[in-house]
N, C-alpha and C positions, 0 to 999 in steps of 0.2 A: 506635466512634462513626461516623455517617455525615459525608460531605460534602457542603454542600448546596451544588448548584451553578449560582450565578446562570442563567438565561438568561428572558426574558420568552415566554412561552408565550402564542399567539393563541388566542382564545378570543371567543366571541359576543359582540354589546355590551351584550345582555339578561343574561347569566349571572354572577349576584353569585357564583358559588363561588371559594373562593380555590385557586390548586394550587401544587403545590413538587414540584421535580423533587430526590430526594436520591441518593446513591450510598453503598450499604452500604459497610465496612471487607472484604469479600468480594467486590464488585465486584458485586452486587447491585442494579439500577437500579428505583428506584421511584417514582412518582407518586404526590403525594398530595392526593387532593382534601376541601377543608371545606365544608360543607355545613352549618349551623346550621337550616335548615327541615328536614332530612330527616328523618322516620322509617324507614327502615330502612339498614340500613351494610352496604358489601357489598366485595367484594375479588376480584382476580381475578389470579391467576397464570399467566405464559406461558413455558415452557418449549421450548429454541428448538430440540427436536428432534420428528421428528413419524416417520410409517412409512415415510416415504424412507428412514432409516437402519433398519428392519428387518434383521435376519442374512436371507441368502438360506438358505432353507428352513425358517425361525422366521416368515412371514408374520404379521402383526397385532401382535408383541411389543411395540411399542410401543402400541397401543390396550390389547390386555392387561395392562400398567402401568397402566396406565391406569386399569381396574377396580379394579384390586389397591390402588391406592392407602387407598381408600376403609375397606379392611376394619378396620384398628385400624391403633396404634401401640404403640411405645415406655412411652410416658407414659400413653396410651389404651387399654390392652389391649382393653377390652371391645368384643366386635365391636359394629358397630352404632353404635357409640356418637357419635360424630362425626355421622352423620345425626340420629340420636335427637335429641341437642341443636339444632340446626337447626330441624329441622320444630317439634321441641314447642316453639320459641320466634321459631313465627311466618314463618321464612324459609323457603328453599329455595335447593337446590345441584344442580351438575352436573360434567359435566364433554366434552372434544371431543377425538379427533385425530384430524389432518389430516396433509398432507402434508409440511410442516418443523413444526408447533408442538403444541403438546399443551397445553392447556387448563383449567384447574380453576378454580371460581370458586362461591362462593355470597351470599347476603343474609340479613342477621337481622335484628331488631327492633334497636335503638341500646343499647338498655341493655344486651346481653347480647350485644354485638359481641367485647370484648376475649378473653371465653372463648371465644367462636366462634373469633376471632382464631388462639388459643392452639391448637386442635386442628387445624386447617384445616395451621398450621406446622408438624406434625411428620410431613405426606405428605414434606413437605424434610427432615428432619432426622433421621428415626426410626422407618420403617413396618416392621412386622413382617414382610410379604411371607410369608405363614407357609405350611409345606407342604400343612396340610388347608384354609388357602384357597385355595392355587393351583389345586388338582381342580376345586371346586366354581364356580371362578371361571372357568376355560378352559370347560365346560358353557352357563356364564352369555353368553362371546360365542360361542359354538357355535350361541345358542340366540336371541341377537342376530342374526347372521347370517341363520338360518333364516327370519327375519320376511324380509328382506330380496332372496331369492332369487327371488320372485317380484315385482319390483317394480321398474319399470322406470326406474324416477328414481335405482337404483343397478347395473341391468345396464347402461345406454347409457354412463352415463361407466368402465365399468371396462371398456366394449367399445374404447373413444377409448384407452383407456391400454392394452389387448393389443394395441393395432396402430401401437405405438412401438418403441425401439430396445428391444431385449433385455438391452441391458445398462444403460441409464437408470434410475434408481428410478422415474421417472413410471410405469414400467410397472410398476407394482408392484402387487399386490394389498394393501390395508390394514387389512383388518377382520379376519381371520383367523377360522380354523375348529375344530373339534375334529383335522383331519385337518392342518392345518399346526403347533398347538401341541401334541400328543400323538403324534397318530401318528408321522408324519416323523420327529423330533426322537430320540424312541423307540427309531425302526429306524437311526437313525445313531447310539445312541450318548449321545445330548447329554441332561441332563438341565434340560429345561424351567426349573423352579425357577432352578437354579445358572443359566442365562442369562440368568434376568428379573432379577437380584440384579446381576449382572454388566453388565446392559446400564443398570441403574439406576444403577450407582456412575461409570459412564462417561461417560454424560449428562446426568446430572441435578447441574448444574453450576450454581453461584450465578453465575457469570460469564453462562452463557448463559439466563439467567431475565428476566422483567420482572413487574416486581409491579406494580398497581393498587387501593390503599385512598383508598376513599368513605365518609366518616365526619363525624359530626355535630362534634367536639370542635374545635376548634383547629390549623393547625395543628402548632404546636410539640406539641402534647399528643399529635397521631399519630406524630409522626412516631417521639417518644419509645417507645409502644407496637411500634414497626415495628423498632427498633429492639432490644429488647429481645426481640421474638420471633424477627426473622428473620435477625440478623448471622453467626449460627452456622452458617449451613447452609453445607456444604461447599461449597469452588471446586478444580476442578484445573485453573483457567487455559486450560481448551484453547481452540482455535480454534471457531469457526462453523462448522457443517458444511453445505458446497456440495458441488453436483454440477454444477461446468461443464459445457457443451457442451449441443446441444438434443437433446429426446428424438424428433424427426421427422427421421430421413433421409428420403435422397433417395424410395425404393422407400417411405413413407408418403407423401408427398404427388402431389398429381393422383389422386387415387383414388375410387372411386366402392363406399360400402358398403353394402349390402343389409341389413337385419337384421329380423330378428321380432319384434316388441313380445310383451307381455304382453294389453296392452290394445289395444283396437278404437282406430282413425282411422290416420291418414298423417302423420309429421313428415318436415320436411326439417331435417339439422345444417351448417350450411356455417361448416367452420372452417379459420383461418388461423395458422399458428404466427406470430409478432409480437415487437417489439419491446416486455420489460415496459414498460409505461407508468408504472409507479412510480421509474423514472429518468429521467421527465420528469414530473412530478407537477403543477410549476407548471403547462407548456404544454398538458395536458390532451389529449394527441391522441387520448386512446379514448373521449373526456366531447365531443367534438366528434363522433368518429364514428358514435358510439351513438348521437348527439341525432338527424344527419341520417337514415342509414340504418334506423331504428327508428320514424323518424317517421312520422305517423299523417294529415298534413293532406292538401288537394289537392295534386298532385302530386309525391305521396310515392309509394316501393314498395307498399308497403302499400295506399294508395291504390287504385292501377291492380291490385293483384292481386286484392282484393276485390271491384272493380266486372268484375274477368271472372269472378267466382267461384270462383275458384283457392284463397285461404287464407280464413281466421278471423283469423289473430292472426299475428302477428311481432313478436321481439325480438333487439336485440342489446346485445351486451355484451361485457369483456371476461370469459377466464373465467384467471382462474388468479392470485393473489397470491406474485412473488418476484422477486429479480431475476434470475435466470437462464434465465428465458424465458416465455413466456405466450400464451394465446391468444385470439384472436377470434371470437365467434362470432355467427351469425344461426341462430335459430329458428323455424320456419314450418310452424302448423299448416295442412296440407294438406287441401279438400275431395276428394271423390270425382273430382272434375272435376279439380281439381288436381291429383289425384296422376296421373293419365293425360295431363299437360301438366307432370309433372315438368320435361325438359330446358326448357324455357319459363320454367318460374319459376326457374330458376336464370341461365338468360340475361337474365332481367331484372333480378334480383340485379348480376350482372355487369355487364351495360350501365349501370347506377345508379352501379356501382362507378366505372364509366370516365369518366362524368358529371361524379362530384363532383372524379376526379383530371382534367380537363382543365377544370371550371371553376376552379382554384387553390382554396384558400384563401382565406376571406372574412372579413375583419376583423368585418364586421356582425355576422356570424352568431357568431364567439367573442365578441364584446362583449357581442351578448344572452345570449348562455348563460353567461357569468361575471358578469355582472349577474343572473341568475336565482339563481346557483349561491350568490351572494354574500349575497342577501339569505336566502335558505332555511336559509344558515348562522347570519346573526347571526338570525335571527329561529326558531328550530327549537324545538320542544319538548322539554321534558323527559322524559325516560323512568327506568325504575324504574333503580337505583344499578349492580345488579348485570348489567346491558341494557348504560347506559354504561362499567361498568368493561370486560367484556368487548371492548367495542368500541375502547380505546384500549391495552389491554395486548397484544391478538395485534396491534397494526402498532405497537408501537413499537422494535420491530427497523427496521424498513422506512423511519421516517422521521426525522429531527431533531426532538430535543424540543421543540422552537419553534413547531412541526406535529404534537405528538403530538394535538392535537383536530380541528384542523383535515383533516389527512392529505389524499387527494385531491379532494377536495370543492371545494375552490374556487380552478380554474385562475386565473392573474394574467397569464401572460407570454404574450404572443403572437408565436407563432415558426413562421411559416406552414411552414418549412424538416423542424422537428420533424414538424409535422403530416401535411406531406406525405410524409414517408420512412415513415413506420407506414402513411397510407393505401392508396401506393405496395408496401407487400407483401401487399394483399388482390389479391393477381392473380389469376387464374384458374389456372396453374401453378405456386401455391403453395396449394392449395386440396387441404380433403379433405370430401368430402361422403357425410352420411350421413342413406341415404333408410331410415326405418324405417314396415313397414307388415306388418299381416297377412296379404296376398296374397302375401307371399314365402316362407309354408308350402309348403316341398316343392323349392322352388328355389335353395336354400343349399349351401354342399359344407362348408363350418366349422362348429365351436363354439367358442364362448370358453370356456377350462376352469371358471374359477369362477362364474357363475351360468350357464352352459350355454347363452346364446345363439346362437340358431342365425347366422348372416352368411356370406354373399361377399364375396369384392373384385376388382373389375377398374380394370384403368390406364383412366383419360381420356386420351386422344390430342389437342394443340395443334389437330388438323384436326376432330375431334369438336366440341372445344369451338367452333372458328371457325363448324361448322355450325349449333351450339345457337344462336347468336349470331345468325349471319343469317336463320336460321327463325323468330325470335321476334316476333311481334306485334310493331308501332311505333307506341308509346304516349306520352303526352305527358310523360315524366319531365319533371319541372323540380323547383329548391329549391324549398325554403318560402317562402313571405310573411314579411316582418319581423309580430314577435307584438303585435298588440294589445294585449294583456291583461295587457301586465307589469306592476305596481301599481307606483306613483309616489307614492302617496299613504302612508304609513304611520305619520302621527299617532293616537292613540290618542282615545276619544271620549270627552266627559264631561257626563253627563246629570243631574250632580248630586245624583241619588238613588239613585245603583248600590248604594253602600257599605249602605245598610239592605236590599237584596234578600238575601238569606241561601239560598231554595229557589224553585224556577221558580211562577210566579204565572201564573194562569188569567186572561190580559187581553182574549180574544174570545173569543165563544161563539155559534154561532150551530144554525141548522139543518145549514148546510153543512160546519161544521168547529171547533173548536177549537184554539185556540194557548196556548201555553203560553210565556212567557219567560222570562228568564235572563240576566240581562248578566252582562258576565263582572269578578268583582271580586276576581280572586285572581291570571290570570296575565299580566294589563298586557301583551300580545300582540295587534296587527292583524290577529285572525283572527274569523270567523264561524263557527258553526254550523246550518246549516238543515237540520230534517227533513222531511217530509212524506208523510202515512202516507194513502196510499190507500185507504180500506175501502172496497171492492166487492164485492158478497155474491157476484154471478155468476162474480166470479173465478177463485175454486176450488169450486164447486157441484160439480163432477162431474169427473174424468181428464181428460175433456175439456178441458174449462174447463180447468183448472189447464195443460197443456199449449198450447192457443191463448193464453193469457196470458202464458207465458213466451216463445213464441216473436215477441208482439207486443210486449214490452218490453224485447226485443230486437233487435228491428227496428228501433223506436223509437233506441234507445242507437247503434244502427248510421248511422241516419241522422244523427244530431246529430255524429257522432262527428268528420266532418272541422274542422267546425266549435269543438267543443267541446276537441278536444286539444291545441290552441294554449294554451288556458285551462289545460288539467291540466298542460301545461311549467312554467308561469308560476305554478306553486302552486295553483289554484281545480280542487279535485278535488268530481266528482259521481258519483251513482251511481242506476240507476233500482231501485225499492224489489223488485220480484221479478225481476232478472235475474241470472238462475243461470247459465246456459248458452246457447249459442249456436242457430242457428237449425237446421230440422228435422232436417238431414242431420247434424247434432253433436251434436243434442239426443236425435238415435237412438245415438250414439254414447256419451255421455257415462252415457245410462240402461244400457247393454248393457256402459260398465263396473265400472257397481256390483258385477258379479258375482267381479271381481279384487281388490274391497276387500280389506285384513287382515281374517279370522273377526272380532275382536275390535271391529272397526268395524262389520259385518253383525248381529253380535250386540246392539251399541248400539242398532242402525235396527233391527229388529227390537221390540227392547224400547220403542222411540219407536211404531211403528205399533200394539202391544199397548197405550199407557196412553195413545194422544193419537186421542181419538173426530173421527174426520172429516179424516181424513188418508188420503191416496192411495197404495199401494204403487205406486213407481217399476217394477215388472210390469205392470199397469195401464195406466201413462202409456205405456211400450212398446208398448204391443199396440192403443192405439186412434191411434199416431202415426203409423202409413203409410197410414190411410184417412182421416187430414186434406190437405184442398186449400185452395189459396190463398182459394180460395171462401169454404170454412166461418170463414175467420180475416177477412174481409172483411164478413160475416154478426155475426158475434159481437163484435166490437169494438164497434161503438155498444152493443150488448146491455149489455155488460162495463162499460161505461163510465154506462148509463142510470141508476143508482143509487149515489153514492159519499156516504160521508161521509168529512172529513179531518180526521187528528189532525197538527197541526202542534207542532214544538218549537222556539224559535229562542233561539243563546245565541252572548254574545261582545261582540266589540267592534262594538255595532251598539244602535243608540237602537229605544226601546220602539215610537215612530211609525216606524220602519224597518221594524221587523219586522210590527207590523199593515198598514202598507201592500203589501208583500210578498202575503200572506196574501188581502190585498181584490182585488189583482191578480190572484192564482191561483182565488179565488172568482170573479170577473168573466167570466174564461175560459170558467171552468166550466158554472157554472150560471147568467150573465145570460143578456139579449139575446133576441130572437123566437126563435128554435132552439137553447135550449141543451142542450150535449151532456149535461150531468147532470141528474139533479133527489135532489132529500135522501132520504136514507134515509126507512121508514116504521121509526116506531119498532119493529117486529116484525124486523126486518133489521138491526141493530147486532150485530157478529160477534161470535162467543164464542168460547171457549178450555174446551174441556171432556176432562177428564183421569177415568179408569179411577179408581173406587174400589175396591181391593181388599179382599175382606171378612176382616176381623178374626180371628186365627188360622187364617187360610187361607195354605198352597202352594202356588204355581202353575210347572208348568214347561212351557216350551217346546223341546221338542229339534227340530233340524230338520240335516240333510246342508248343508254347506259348500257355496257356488254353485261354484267352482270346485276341481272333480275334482283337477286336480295342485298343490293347495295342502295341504301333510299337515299344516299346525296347526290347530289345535281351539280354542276357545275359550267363554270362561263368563263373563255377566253376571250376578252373584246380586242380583241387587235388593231392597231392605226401603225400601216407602212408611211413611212417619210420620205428616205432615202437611199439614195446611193454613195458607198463611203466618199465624203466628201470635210476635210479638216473644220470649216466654221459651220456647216449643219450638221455634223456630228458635235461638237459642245454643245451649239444651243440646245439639242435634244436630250443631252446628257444633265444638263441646269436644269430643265423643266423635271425630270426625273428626280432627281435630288430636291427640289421646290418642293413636287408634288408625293413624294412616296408617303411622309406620314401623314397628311391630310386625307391620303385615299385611306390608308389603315384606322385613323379616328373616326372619318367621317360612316364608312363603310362595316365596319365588323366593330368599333366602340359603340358607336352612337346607332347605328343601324341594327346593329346583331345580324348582319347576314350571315355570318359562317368564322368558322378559327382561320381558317384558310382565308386569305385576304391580302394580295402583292400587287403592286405596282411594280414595273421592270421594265429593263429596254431588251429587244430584242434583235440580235442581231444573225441574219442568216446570207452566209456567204458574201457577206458586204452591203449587205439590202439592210439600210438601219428603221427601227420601228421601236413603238413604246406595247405593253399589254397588260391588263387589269385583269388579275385571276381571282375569281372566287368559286368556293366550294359551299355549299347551304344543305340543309333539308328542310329551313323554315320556308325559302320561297325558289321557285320555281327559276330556268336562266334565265327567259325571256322578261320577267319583272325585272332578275337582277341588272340585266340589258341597262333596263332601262334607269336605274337608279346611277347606274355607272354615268349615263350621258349626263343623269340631272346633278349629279357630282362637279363635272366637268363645269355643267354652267355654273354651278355655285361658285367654281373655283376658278372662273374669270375675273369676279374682282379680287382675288390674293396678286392675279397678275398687273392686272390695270394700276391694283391701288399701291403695287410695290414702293416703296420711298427709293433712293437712289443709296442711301446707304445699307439698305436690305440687299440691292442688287449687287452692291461691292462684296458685301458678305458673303453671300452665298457664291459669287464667282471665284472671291479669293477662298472659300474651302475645295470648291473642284479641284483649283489650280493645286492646292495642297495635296486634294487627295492624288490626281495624277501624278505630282513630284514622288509618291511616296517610291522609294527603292525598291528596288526586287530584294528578296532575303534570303534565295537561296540559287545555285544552279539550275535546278529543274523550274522554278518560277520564273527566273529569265530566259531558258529555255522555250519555255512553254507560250512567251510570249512573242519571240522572235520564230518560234516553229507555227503559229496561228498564221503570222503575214505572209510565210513558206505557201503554207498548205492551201490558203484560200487564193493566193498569188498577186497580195496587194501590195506586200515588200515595203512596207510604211514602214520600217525600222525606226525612223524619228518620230514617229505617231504621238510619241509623248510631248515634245518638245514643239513639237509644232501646234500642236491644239494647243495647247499651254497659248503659245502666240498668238493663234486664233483668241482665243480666252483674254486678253489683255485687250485686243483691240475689239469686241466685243459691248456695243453699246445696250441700254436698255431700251433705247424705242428699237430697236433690230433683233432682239428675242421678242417686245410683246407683236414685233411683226410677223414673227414667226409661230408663234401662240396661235395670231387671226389667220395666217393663212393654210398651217398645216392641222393642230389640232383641237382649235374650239369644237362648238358642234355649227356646223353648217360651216365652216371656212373653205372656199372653195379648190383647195390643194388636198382633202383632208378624203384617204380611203381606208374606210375600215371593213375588217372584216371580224363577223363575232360565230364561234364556234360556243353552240350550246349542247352540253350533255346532260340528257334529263333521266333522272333514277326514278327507282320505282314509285316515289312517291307524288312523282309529278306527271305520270304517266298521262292525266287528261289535260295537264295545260300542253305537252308536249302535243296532244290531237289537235288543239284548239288552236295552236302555232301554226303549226303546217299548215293549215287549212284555211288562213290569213288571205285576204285578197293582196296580189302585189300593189305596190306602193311605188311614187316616182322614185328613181334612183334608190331603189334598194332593191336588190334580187336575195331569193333564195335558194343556195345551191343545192339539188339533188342528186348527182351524182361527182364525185370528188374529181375524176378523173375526163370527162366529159368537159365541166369545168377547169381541168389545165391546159387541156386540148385547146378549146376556146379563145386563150389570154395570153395575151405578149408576155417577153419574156424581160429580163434586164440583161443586160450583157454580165458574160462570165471577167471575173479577176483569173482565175486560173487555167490555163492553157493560152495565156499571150506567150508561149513561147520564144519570142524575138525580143522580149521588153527584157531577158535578162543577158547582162552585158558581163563578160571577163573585164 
């Protein structure tokens, strides 16, 4: 039996769920939340060891468990099967490790929680770990890894952890390879298997676990299920594993390191070993320093370093969750100019730093920021089950139950003493700085062993840095302003006829724009949403276009921004509708590094430039953006702006004469007055969305060479177009999706080993509905993978032929489920009623209606739909396969192309030749007339 033990747990003033903190007869600590609205139930388990405890020369064992878990059990033999049930009932699962914790967690539909429940529990109590899994499973992070090697979001932080103590775990490598769980292991002797069994029976302690169930029932009725699955799993009482002491001596700090990126531009890292801030959690001294140092207004860093032209962007944060040590860090994307006033922007940094420690501690400024903190808390939205489980199971080590929701989110105590002792060690001789940039090809004398980054290190000297310091420009650092913009208001509004709005209502209509509203009658939340969609034909006309646009909506966002970031502290977050990227000199950067994407991402873009008529290759936008001048953008803007029609969305706690006055105010701007900047579209000019019709028992393949040479993985989108939104061929291809996802993932990447990368999906573009199989490999070449994907498919004729009739009830009543499930927040309803806006399908009832579709739904009318759109050879059925081959396949890629054509298959050589060529489907957006006051 468990113990349930009192303690009152803080929690939002909006959040009706009820939670119970219990404690198994194992010692077992769980949290359990009820939830009576929920559709889907989810669970998350944190096991409180992670790759810190790694065997030295077993690197990744623990992430390796990790995998392993997954394969079968005890009770579950059949591989697979633990996902199987999942996905085909609507959920999805995962799993994470990190540095002390290791992660498992997924989400089901409610009714078919308890058997989820049931298998989920015997990773703890009963995994086979069996020996022809372990092979194919050490391949699986071999192959994991492999994606990762070129990728600089995981060589820079495992550059940070090679230039720590040697004998600290932080310096540890975590992901592991075919070469640390095979080889190594191997040549000493040790046999893999018998360790991972061995490091599971050690660790995987009920004592050091925290569970997390989110569930519809009651809670006496979970708790009862919780107990019943989980009291059994073994404890052997040991301790919590730490590793006192910190991992930066003296010879890591003050140090200055050089490294190479993968990708184009210039970061600066400036980080500081620190006091965890999680042992002061109330006082919040990293939630104070990250507000100032980070901040974005007049007389911020940030500030002064963009009006020299120095950076784009800065953040800081803390970085590292534990208590036994953590760090600080600042982030700064560096211009060209920048990076040749590196020493400069680090002295400004510095002098910032000395600023806020000789002006104290400012009461205002923690009161407005726990007043911010405070409110974002009790007023926060809902996120999906297995989102929040997640997020209170890995910190409930870290904090008292009373705070397992809360956790650091909302400092209370002000203890200028705290604050100042943590800000007090951002000195400059506790500092490690790391300039990464590709001008430091050829000037390096290191490598990091495991992804091979090239780096230097040289000491900063106390007299260096005093020189940075007095060389630096003398700029007008000061604090911020008290904010404006903090809401004080947060009664909730009542217009007396919200409860009959059901889907957004078409309440203005003009020449100029249309709005569409939406009050909000489900999540009793002081919030708004506003959209406002731009249509300007000149916008993206030509490469051009499309790149003077981005870099004026840029500018634009730039300009506002000192002003504006006050607002986005204080909760009122905005965004301008096409700003992707930064201005020219980033905007060259960010196109030039498309070419480091993963194959599997390139292959995506790829197959989006093939099926979406009137799109611009990011080649294009490169090559016409260094013969743009301030000029042309100065020229072009009124141009740009001469013609707009707007699709407006407004939804929330905001009255319906709110939002048309809003609207009449943005029209007035626009388009009144003797000179106005707009005038209405002509009806010949309302934008469309036009998608590649592929013809009807037609192949189409694309091979093309990897952009980047030293990436050896290859990669294969096999794509099959269906349809055009239509309510009952949209479910049956949704069913087959759901049927088919984990059988591609077993069949293809378990049983096959083709690559970690391995999806099944539907794809949907502009209302043109389709399925696509991605995999990424370096074991075999796309054109093999091609081909295994088709002999999948036929294997996977009889799962459909030999269906039983009550398989087929099943799987339709989990769709039906997963569709019913509620939106959970504003912006998710939002987002789903702004989709049918934007592409101009207006299906508001899209739910409810496929749901209908779905019920009258037979099983010989999907496997008719099986034969005729996506067996192999069904005569409805067009695919198109986009292969990207890396360097390692470099001669099957000659041996492809040079293929004799085949009946009904072509292969496409040029992209654009190819759309010129092929009908189109008609547009959803720009029927103009289909929308009715």
């Amino acid at each position: 039996m468990a113990t349930e033990v009192e303690v009152e747990i803080v929690k939002p003033h909006t959040d009706k769920r009820e939670y119970r903190r219990i404690v198994l007869k194992n010692s077992l600590e769980v949290l359990l939340i009820s939830d009576p609205d929920t559709d889907k139930s989810a669970a998350s388990m944190d096991v409180g060891v992670g790759y810190s405890s790694d065997p030295v020369g077993l690197e990744g064992l623990a992430h390796f468990l990790e995998h392993m878990l997954f394969y079968a059990s005890e009770k579950y033999p059949m591989e697979g099967s633990y996902s199987e049930y999942i996905l085909e009932n609507g959920g999805q699962y995962n799993a994470y490790t990190s540095y002390e914790h290791t992660n498992y967690h997924f989400e089901v539909n409610s009714d078919c929680f308890e058997e989820a429940l049931d298998r989920f529990a015997q990773f703890f109590l009963g995994p086979l770990l069996s020996a022809d899994a372990t092979m194919r499973e050490i391949k699986a992070v071999d192959s994991e890894n492999e994606k990762n090697l070129l990728s600089d979001g995981w060589r820079m932080p495992q550059l940070q952890k090679h230039l720590s103590d040697e004998k600290h775990p932080y310096h540890k490598f975590g992901t592991g390879n075919w070469e640390t769980l095979e080889v190594q292991p191997k040549a000493k002797g040790l046999d893999t298997r018998h360790e991972l069994i061995k490091f599971y029976e050690e660790n995987y302690s009920a004592n050091l676990m925290h569970l997390v169930i989110y569930a519809k029932e009651n809670l006496n009725a979970i708790q009862s299920i919780v107990e019943d699955k989980f009291q059994e799993i073994r404890s052997n009482n040991r301790d919590y594993i730490s590793f006192p002491g910190q991992p930066c001596t003296s010879k890591h700090l003050q140090i200055l390191v050089k490294a190479v990126p993968i990708e184009q531009g210039h970061k600066l890292r400036i980080v500081w070993p620190i006091t965890p801030s999680i042992l002061h959690y109330k006082e919040g001294p990293c939630n104070y320093l990250s507000h100032l140092i980070g901040h974005e207004g007049e007389g911020s860093l940030f500030s002064i370093l963009k009006s020299l032209g120095w950076a784009t962007s800065l953040y800081a944060n803390e970085d590292g969750q534990n208590r036994e040590f953590s760090f600080f860090k600042v982030t700064i994307d560096l211009t060209d100019d920048g990076h040749e006033h590196m020493q400069d922007v680090v002295a400004l940094l510095f002098k910032y730093i000395h600023l806020l420690q000789e002006s104290g501690v400012r009461k205002w400024i923690f009161d407005e920021l726990a007043g911010i903190c405070e409110t974002n808390f009790h007023y926060q939205d809902k996120i999906s089950p297995i989102y929040y489980a997640i997020e209170i199971a890995s910190n409930m080590q870290l904090y008292p139950p009373k705070d397992w929701l809360v956790q650091s989110s909302m400092p209370s105590k002000f203890s200028p003493s705290i604050i100042q002792s943590v800000m007090n060690q951002l000195s400059p001789t506790n500092a490690r700085i790391f300039w990464v940039s590709k001008e430091f090809e050829g000037q390096t004398d290191l490598v990091e062993p495991w992804y091979k980054t090239a780096y230097s290190v040289e000491d900063i000297t106390d007299s260096m840095i005093q020189e940075w310091i007095s060389s630096a420009p003398n700029e007008n650092l000061h604090l911020p302003a008290p904010n404006m913009f903090i809401p004080t208001d947060l009664l909730l509004k009542d217009t007396g006829t919200q409860e009959k709005v059901k889907f957004p209502v078409l309440v203005r209509k003009s020449s100029y724009a249309s709005l569409w509203y939406k009050p909000d009658t489900r999540f009793s939340t002081p919030k708004a949403y506003v959209k406002i969609d731009f249509n300007c034909p000149f916008a993206k006309s030509s490469p051009e276009a499309e790149v003077l646009t981005v870099i004026f909506t840029q500018l634009l966002e730039d300009y506002l921004n000192e002003y504006a970031y006050h607002a986005s502290v204080a909760g009122l977050y905005y965004d301008i509708y096409m700003a992707a990227s930064g201005f020219q000199e980033k905007l060259r950067k960010d196109y030039e590094n498309n070419k480091f994407e993963q194959p599997y991402e390139q292959a995506m873009y790829y197959c989006y430039l093939l099926l979406c008529d009137q799109k611009w290759p990011w080649m294009e936008k490169l090559e016409v953006l260094p013969h743009l001048e301030a000029e042309d953008l100065i020229k072009f803007t009124p141009m740009m702006l001469s013609r707009a029609f707007l699709e407006c969305y407004i939804a929330g706690n905001i009255e319906c004469s709110e939002a048309e006055s809003i609207i009449q105010y943005v029209e007035d701007v626009f388009f009144k007055g003797p000179n106005p900047i707009c005038q209405p579209l002509f009806p010949s000019q309302h934008l469309t969305n036009r998608v590649i019709k592929l013809e009807r028992g037609m192949s189409y393949v694309y091979p093309i060479k990897g952009l980047n040479p030293s990436n050896e993985n290859s990669a294969l989108v096999h794509y099959i177009q269906v349809h055009q939104d239509e309510f009952m061929l949209n479910v049956k291809l949704q069913l087959f999706t759901l049927i088919a996802t984990q059988p591609t993932f077993q069949q293809l990447r378990t049983v096959e080993q083709l690559g970690y990368i391995t999806h099944l999906t539907r794809r949907n573009d502009y209302g043109i509905r389709g399925l696509q199989f991605i995999v990424q490999s370096t074991v075999k070449d796309p054109g093999y993978i091609d081909l295994r994907v088709e002999a999948f498919l036929r294997l996977f004729e009889n799962k459909i032929y030999e269906m039983t009739d009550v398989e087929f009830k099943s799987n339709v009543k989990a769709l039906i489920d997963t569709k019913l499930e509620k939106h959970k927040n504003l912006w998710e309803e939002s987002g789903f009623y702004w989709h049918e806006i934007v592409v101009g399908t207006l299906k508001f009832d899209r739910i409810e209606c496929e749901v209908a579709a779905l019920e009258r739904l037979t099983k010989q009318e999907f496997v008719d739909f099986f034969d005729e759109y996506i067996r192999i050879g069904a005569p409805q059925k067009r695919t198109l396969s986009i292969r990207v081959y890396g360097s390692l396949h470099s001669l099957a890629y000659t041996s492809d192309t040079g293929e004799q054509a085949e009946l009904n298959k072509v292969q496409i050589e040029d992209i654009y030749s190819f759309r010129r060529s092929q009908a189109l489907h008609s547009s959803f957006k720009g029927s103009f007339g289909r929308t009715k006051l």
